[in-house]
GUFI-309615 format. One record per atom (N, C-alpha, C): x, y, z. Coordinates in steps of 0.02 Angstrom, whole numbers, plus 50000, padded with zeros to 5 digits. Atoms other than C-alpha are relative to their C-alpha. Layout:
XYZ;...
end
This chain:
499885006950020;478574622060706;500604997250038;499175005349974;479894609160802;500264997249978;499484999750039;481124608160710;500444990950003;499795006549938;481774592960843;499584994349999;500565006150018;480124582860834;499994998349924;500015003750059;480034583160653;500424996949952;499265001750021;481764577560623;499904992750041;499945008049960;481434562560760;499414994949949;500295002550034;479904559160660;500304995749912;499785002750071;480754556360492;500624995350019;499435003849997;482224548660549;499704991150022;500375006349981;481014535960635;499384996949955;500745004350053;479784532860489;500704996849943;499645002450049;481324531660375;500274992650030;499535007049971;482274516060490;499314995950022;500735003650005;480384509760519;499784996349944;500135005750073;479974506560336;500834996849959;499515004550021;481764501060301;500154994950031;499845008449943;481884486060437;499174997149959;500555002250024;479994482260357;500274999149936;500175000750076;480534483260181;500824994850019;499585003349997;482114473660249;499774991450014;500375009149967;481054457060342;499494999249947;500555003850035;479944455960193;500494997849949;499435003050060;481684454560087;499695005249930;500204998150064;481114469859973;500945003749982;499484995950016;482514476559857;499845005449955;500394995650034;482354491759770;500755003750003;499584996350010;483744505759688;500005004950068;499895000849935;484464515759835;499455007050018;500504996149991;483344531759801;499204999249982;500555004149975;481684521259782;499884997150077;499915002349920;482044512759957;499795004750030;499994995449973;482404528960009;499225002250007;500715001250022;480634533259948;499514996350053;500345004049959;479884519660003;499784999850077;499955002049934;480424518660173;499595005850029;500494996649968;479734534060216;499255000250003;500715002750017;478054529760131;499874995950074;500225002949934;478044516360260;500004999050056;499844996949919;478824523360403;499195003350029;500664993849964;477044537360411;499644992150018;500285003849985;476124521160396;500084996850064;499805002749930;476824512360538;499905006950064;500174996749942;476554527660636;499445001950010;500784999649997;474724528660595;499654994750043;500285007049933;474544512860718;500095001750058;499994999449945;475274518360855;499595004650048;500634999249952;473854530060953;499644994950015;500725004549978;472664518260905;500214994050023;500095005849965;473424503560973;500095001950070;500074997149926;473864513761129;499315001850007;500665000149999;472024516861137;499744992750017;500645005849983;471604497861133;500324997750055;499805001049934;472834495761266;499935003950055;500084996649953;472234509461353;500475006250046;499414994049988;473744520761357;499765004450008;500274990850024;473474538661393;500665001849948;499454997650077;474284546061226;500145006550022;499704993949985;475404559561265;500684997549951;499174999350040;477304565261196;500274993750033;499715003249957;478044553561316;499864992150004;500215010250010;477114536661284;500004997749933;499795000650088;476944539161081;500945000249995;499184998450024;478824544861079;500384992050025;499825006349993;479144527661186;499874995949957;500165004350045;478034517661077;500235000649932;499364999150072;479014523860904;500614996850006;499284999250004;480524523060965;500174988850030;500005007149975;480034503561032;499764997549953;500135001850055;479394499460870;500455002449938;499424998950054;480704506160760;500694995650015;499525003249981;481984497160865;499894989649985;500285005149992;480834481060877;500124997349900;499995001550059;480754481460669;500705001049950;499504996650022;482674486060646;500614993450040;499455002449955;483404471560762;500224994549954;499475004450064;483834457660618;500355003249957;499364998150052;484504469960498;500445004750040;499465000449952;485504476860636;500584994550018;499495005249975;486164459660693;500424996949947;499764999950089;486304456160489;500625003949994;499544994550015;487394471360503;499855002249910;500374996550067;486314477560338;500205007449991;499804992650007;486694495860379;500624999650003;499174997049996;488414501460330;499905008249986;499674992549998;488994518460316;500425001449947;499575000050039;489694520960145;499825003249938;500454994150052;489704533360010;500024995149920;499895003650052;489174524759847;499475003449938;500354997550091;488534530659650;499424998450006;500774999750023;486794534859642;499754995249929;500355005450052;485804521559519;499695003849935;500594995950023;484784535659439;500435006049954;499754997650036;486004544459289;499535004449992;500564996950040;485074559859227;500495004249969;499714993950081;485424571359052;499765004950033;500234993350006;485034588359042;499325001450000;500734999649990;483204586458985;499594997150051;500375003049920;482814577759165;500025006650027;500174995149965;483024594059237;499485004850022;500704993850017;481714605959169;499474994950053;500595003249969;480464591359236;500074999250069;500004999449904;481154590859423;499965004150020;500264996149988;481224605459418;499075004850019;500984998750007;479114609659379;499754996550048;500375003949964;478794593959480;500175001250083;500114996649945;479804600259611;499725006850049;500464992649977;478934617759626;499334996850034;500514999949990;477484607659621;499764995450077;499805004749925;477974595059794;499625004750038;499974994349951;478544610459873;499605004150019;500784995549976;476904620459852;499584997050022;500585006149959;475894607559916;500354999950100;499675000949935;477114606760069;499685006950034;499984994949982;476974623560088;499355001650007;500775000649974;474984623560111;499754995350053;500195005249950;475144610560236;500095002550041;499604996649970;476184620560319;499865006550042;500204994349976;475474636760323;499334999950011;500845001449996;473404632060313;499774994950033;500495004749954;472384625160461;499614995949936;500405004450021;471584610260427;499155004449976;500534995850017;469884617260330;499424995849968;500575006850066;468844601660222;499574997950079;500525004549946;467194597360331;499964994350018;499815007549950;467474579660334;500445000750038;499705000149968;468834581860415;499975001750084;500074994949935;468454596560541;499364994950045;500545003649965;466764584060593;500124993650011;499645005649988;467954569060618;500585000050026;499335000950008;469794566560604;500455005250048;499494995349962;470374580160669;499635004850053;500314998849943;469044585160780;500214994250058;499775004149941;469434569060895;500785001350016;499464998449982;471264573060862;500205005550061;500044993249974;471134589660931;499854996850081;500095000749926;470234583161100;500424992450031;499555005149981;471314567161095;500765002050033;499354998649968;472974576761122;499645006350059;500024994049946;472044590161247;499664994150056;500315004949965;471314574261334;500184993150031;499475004449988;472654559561303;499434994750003;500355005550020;471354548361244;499485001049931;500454998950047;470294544661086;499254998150021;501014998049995;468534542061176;500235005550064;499854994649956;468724557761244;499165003850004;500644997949989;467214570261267;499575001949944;500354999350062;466724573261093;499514997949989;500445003750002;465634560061118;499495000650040;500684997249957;464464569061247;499685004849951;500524995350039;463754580261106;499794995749927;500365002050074;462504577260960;500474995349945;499855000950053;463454567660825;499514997349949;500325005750033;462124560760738;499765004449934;499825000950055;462344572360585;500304999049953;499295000450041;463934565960522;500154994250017;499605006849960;464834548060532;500505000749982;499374999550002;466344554660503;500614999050052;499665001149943;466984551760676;500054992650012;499895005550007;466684532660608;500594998049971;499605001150034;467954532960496;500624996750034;499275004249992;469604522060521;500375005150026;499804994349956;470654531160658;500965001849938;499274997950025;472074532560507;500215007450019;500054995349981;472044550560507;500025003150037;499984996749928;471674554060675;500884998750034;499294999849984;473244546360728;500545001449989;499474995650053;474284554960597;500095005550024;500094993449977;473504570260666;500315001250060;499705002549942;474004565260839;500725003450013;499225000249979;475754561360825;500345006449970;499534995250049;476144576160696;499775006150071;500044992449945;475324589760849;500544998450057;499535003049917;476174580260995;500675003349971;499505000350013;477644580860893;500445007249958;500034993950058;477884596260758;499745006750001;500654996049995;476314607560753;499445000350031;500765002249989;474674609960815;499344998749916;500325002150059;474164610260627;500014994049973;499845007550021;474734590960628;500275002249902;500075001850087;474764587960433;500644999149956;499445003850048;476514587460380;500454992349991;499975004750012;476384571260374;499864999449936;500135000150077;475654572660207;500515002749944;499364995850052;477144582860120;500354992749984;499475004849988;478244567160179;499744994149933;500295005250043;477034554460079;499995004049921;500164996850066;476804566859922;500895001549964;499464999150038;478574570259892;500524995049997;499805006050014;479124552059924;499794996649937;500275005650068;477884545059795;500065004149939;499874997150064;478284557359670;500764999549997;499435002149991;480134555759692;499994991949965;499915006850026;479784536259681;499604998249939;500534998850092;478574536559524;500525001449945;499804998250043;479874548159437;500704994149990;499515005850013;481414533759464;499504992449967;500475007150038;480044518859406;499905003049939;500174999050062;479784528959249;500694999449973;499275000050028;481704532559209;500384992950000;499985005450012;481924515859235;500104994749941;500115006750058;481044507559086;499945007049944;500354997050064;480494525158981;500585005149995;499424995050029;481564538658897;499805006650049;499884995749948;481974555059023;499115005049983;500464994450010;480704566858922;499444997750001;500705004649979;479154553258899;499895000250069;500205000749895;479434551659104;499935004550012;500114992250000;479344567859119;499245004049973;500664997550022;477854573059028;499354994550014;500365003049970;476954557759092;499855002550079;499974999749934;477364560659263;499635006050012;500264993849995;476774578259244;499125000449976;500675004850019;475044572159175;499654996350067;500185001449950;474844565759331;500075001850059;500194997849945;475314576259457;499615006249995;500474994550049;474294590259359;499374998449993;500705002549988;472714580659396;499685005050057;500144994349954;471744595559486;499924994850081;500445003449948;470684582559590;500804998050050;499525002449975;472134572459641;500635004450040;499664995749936;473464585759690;499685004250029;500434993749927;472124597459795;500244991750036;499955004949948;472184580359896;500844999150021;499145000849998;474304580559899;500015007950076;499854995249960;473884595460033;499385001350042;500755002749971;472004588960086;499904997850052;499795004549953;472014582660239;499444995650002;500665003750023;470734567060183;500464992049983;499685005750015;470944548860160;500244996449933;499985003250108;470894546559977;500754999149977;499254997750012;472744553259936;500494992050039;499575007049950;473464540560059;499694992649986;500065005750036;472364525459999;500104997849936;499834999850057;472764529259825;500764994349989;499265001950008;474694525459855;500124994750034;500065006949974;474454509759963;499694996849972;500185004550059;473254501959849;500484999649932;499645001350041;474374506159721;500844997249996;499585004550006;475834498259788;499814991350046;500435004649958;474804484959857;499924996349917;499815002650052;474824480559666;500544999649958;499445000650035;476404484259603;500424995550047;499805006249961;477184473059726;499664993349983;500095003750030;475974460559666;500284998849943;499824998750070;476604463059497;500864996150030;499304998250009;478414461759562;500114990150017;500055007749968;477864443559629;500274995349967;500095003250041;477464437559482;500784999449950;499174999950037;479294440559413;500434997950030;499535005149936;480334435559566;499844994950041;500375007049967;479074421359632;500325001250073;499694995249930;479814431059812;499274998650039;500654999849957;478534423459931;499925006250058;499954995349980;479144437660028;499535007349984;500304994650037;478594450759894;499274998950015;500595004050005;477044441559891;499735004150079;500524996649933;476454446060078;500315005350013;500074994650025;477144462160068;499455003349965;500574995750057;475844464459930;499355000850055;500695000249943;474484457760056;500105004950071;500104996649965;475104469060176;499685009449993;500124994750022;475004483660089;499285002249975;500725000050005;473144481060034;499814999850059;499984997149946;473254480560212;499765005050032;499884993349973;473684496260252;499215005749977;500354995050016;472564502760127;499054998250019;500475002449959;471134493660211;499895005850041;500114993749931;471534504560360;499905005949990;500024994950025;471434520260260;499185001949974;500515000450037;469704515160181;499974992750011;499995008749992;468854499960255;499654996749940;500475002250057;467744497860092;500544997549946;499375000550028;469434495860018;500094991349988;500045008950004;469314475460057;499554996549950;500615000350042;467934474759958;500464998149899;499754999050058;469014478859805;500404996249967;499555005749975;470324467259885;500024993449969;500415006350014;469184453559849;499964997749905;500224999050060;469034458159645;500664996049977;499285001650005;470864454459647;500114993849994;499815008349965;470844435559714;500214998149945;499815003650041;470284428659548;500955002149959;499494998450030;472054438659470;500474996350032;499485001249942;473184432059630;499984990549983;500055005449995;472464412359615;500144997349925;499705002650060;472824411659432;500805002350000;499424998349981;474594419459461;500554992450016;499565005949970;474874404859594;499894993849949;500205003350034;474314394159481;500414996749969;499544999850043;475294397559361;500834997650025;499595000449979;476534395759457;500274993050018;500025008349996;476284376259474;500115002050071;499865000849931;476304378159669;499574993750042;500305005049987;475634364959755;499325003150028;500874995649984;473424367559792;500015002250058;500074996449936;473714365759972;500335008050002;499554991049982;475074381559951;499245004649966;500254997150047;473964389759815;499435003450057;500614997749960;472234389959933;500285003750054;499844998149956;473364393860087;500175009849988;499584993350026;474344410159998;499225006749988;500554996250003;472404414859939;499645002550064;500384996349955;471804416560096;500475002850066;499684993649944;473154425160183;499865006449965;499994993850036;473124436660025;499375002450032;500654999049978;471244439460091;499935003250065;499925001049924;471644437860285;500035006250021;499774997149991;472574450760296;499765007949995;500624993249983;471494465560233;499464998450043;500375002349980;470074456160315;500145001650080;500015000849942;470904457360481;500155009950026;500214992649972;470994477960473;499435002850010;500894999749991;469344476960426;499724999950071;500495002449955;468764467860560;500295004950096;499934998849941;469764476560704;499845005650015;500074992749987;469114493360670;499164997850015;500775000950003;467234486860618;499494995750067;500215007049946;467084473260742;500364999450059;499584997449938;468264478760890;499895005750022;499944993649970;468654494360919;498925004649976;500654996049978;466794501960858;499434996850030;500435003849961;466024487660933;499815000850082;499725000349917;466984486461122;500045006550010;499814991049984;467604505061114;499795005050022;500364993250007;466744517161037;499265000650019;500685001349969;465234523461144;499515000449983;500644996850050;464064529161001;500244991449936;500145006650023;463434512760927;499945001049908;499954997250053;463544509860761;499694993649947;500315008450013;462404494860654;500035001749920;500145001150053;463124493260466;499654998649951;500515004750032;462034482160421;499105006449968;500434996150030;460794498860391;500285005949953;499704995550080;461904505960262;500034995049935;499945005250068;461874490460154;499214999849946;500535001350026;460664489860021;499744991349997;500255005250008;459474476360033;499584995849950;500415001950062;458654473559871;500764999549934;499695000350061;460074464459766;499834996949953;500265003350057;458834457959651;500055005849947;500014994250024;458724475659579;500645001749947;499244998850031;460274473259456;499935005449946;499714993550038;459874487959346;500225008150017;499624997449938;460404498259502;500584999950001;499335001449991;461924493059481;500545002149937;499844996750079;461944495759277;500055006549994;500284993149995;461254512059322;500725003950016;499274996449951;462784516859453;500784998749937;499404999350032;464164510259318;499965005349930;499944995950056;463374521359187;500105006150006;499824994849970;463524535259307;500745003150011;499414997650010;464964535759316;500535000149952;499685001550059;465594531659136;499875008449992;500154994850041;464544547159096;500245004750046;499854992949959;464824559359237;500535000250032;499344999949979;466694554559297;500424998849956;499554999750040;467554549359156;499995001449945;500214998250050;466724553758998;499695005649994;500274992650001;466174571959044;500435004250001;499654996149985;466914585158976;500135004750039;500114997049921;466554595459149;500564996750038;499755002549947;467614582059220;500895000150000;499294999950015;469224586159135;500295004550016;499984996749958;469274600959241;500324996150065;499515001049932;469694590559393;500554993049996;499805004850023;470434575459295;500645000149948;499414997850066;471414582059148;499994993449960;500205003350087;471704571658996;500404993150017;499485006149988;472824557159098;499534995049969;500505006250013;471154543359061;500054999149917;500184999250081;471054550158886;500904995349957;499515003250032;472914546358851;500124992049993;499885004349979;472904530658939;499594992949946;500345004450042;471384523058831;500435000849935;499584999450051;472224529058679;500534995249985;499535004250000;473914521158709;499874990349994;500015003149987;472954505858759;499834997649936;500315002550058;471884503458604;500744998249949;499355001750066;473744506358489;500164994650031;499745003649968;474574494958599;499494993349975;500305006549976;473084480758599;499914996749893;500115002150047;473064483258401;500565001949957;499394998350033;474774487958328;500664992950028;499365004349983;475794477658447;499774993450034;500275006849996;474704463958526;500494997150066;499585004349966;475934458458662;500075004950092;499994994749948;476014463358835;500324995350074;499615003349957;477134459958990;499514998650059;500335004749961;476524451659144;499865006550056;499994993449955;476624469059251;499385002949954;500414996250051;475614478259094;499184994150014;500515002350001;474464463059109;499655001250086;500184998049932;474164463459304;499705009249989;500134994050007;473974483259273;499265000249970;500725001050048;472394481359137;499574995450050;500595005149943;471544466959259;499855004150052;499904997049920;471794478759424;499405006449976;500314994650013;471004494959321;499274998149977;500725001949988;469564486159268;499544996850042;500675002049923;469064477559428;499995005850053;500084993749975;469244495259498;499435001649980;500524995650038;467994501559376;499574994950037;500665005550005;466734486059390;499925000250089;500194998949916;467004487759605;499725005550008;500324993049977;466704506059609;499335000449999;500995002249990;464934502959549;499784993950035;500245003349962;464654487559647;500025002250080;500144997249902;465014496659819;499605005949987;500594993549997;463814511359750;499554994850015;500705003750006;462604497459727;500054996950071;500075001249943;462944490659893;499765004050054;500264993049935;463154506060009;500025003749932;500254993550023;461974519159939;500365006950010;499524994149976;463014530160047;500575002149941;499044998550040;464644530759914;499445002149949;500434994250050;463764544659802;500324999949947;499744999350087;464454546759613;500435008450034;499674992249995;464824567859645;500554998750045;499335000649947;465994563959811;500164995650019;499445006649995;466634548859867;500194993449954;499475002950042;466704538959698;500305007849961;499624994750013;467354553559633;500874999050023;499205001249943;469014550859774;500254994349982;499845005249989;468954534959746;500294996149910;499735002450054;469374535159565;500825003549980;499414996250015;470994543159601;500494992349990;499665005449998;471584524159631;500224996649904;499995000150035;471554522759467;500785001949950;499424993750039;472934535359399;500694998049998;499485001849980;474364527559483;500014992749962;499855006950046;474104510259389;500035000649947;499874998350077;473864516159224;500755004449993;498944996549987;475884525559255;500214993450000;499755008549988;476124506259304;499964998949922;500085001650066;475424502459124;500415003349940;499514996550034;476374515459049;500624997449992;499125002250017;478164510059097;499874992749997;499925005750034;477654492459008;499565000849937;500054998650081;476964499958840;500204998149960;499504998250077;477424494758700;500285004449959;499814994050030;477154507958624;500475005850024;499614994749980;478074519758736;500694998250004;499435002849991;479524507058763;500365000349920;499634998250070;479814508258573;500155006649984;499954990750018;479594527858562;500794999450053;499264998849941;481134526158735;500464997049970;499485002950056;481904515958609;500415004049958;499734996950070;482094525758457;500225007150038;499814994649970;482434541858569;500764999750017;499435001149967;483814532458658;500505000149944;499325000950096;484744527358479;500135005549982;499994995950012;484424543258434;500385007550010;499554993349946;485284555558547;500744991050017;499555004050005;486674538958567;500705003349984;499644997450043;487834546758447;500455005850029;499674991949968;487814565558539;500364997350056;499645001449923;488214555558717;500544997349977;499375002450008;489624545458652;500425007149964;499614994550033;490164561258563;500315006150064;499604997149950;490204570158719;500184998950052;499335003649946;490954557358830;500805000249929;499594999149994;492294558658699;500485006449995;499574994949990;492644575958696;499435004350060;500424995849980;491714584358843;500345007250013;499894992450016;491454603058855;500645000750066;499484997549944;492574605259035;500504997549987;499415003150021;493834596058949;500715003450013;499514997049994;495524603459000;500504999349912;499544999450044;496464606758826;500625001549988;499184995950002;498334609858815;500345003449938;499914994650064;498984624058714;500615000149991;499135000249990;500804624758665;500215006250024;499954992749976;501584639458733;500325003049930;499524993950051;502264650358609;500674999750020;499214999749998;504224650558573;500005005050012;499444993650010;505344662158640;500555002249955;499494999950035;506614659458535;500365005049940;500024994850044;507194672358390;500174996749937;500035002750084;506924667858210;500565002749973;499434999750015;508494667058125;499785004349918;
end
């Protein structure tokens, strides 16, 4: 492993997504950022092959390492001139008790073993090996992505269709690191769990965040993918801050935040182009928002169709560019679409499929665990005990059910997206919004309540006498008793 490359790599995804999370004007506590930035540092480096590809670069160490290092500088030059970066040691945001420990602890075993399979285990999942990382492989021994792969048979697999996210991940992590590429994925898995566990401590009490958080990275399905090398894992966490940024809109009216959000549905476009699709479910939530917002119609229509634009235009440069102009094995969508949408109990059919055999089977709690089960639960107390719900909690409930109601409309569209494997992946998007729903509970915000009052008493008791307390003892007289 190079020790040297994967140190240039992080240093350059971290000052990548912090000049990005700086020009969209995001703010965030300083170990969220932290977080963050790296989240969107990998991203930003998942572009660069493939746009050296549409420019025709040969991709080697030497033209990627230029193109990073010209795009990290390029996205770093206002909060440079800003003078945004200082150098200064200052108090972490993020207090933790005693009972935070046990849980970073578990959660960190559980990062680190995921790292540590990235680490030590060749790439091995068949999509992969018949795509992603098969072009990778002859892309860095070749210094191009239509390389020769494309003189043999492909025509049992379209996995070499797929969105070059991956491939270019794969790319830059061999050029750079390994020939096993993939620890790129550690970087994204122990950022968004890191940043998950500060969004819970936030609004919920240490031990609720904690045994939530653990609920969800204890999802079998979901962490095998934290060390998978597959697209799911990575569209999960861009769709899902592709809504919590929406969410964050709606509270700071931050037109900034706002296309941020549309970028990030973006991203996760590029990860999963069927992903726009889902995009779309969204609008009506986004145009009542602006709405609400009394903005003027021209803004209102304008804001809707950048929100739109913007996944629309990853869409189109993979679907309608690059496999159009590019790629030399032709490729005609239009015979994966079903053509009989009169057929709507096709469609009844596919959402009952997956009520019964993904989320309502006990078979499925094997690769799911009991996070869905809690989540309805909480929701029902919540919708009939307390009746009230914040504007984040509401965005959260709208987002999870036009998830559900899309997942079966793209079965019913493309036949191809099967119930057993790819909605299956695709209901991991799920998991991460209902955690969103969580830290605006009622119910849980009152349980972080009565916890907090509760233990109150012991903390002021031992801010005023704590245990390292230095005590002073009198000395004992010398003196002689008369």
């Amino acid at each position: 492993m190079n020790i040297a490359g994967f140190l240039f790599l992080l240093i350059t995804h971290y000052f990548c997504g912090r000049g990005l999370l700086h020009l969209f004007g995001i703010e965030q506590g300083k170990i969220k950022t932290i977080a963050l930035s790296f989240i969107i540092g990998v991203a930003v480096a998942s572009f660069i092959p493939f746009l050296l590809q549409l420019l025709y670069v040969r991709i080697n160490t030497v033209s990627v390492a230029i193109a990073i290092c010209i795009t990290t500088l390029l996205l770093n030059i206002q909060p440079i001139i800003a003078r945004k970066y200082k150098l200064k040691w200052t108090k972490w945001s993020l207090p933790l008790q005693l009972y935070d420990y046990p849980f970073i602890i578990l959660l960190g075993f559980l990062v680190v073993l995921s790292a540590w399979l990235c680490f030590y285990s060749p790439v091995n999942v068949r999509d992969t090996l018949s795509g992603p990382e098969l072009l990778a492989k002859y892309t860095v021994d070749e210094q191009t992505m239509l390389n020769s792969v494309f003189s043999v048979d492909l025509g049992t697999t379209n996995n070499y269709l797929k969105p070059p996210y991956l491939t270019s991940l794969q790319v830059v992590y061999k050029l750079f690191v390994m020939s096993y590429g993939a620890m790129w994925l550690p970087v994204l898995a122990i950022s968004f769990t890191t940043w998950l566990y500060c969004l819970f401590r936030q609004s919920l009490h240490g031990v609720i965040a904690g045994i939530l958080l653990l609920f969800f990275v204890a999802i079998r399905e979901v962490y095998s993918y934290s060390h998978v090398i597959l697209f799911d894992y990575s569209n999960m966490i861009f769709f899902f801050y592709g809504v919590y940024f929406l969410s964050k809109y709606v509270s700071n009216k931050k037109i900034g935040t706002f296309f941020f959000s549309a970028l990030l549905f973006g991203i996760a476009t590029y990860t999963r182009t069927e992903t726009v699709a889902l995009v779309v479910l969204l609008l009506p939530l986004v145009i009542y928002y602006l709405n609400k917002a009394q903005l003027p119609k021209g803004r209102i229509v304008l804001n809707a169709l950048i929100f739109i634009a913007i996944p629309a235009f990853f869409y189109f440069i993979w679907m309608n560019v690059y496999l159009k102009f590019y790629m030399p094995i032709t490729f005609d969508l239009g015979q994966q679409v079903n053509t009989h949408f009169g057929e709507l109990s096709r469609l009844v059919e596919r959402l009952e499929l997956i009520t019964t055999q993904l989320v309502f089977n006990p078979n499925a709690l094997v690769g799911y665990g009991y996070l869905t089960y809690l989540f309805i639960l909480v929701a029902i107390i919540d919708a009939v005990r307390y009746r009230r719900y914040t504007e984040e909690a509401k965005i959260a409930l709208y987002s999870i059910f036009a998830l559900y109601i899309g997942f079966a409309i793209l079965g019913y569209i493309l036949p191809w997206m099967d119930v057993v494997n790819t909605t299956k992946r695709a209901l991991f998007k799920l998991f991460p919004i209902m955690l969103l729903y969580f830290c605006n509970s009622p119910l849980l915000l009152s349980w972080s309540a009565a916890l907090k009052n509760w233990e109150m008493p012991i903390v002021q008791l031992q801010e005023k006498h704590p245990i390292n307390k230095t005590v002073s003892v009198p000395k004992p007289s010398t003196k002689k008793k008369k």
